[in-house]
C-alpha positions as CSV (number, residue, x, y, z in Angstrom):
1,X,-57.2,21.5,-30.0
2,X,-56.6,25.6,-29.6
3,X,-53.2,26.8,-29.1
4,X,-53.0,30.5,-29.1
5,X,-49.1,30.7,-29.7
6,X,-48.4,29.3,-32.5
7,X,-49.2,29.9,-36.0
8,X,-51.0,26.1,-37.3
9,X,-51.6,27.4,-40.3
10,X,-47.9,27.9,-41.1
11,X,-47.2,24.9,-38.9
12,X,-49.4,22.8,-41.4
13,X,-46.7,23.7,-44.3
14,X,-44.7,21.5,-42.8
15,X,-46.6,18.0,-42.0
16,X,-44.0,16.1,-40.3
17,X,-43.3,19.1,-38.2
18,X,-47.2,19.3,-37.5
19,X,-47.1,16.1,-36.7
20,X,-45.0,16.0,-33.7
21,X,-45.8,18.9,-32.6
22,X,-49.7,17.4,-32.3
23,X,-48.5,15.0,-30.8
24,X,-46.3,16.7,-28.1
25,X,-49.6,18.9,-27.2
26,X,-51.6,15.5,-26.8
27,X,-49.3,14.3,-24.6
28,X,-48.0,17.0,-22.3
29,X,-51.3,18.9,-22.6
30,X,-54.2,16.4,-22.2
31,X,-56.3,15.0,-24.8
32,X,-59.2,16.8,-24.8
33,X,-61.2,14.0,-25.9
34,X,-58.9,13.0,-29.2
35,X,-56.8,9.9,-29.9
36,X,-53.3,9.4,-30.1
37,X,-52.4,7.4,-33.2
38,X,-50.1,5.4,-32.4
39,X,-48.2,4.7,-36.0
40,X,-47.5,8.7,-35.4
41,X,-45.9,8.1,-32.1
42,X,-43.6,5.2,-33.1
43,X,-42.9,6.7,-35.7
44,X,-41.5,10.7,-34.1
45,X,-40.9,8.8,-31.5
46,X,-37.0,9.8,-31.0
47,X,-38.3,13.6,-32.0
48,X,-41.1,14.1,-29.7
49,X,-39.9,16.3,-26.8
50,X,-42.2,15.1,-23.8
51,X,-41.7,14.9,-20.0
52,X,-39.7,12.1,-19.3
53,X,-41.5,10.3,-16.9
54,X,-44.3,10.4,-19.7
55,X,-41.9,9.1,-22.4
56,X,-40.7,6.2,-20.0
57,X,-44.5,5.7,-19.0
58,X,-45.1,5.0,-22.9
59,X,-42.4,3.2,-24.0
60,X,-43.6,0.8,-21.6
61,X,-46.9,0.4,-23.3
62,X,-45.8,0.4,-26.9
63,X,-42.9,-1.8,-26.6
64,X,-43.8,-3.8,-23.4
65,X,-40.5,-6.8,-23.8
66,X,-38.0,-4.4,-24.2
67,X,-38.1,-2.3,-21.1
């Protein structure tokens, strides 16, 4: 993934931040071919800031019996 605004190197100090910011960009972005892992996404979940049709989309499919 490239991202020309932002510093990853100084993002990397900080791994939780990192973290959902990766995952943000995976999701609002595209893939680009990588994986989502999905213990990461449960796991920011309530951090992640994603479009919310997007966030409603995935909910679905990671916790299918309590939409």
């Amino acid at each position: 993934m490239y991202n020309w605004n932002i510093d990853i190197n100084k993002l990397k100090k900080n791994p939780e931040r990192y973290a959902i910011w990766k995952l943000e960009q995976r999701i609002n972005f595209g893939l680009n071919g990588q994986k989502i892992n999905i213990e990461k996404l449960k796991k920011y979940w309530n951090k992640l800031i994603i479009d919310p049709q997007r966030k409603k989309l995935l909910k679905m499919w990671l916790w299918p019996k309590q939409s």
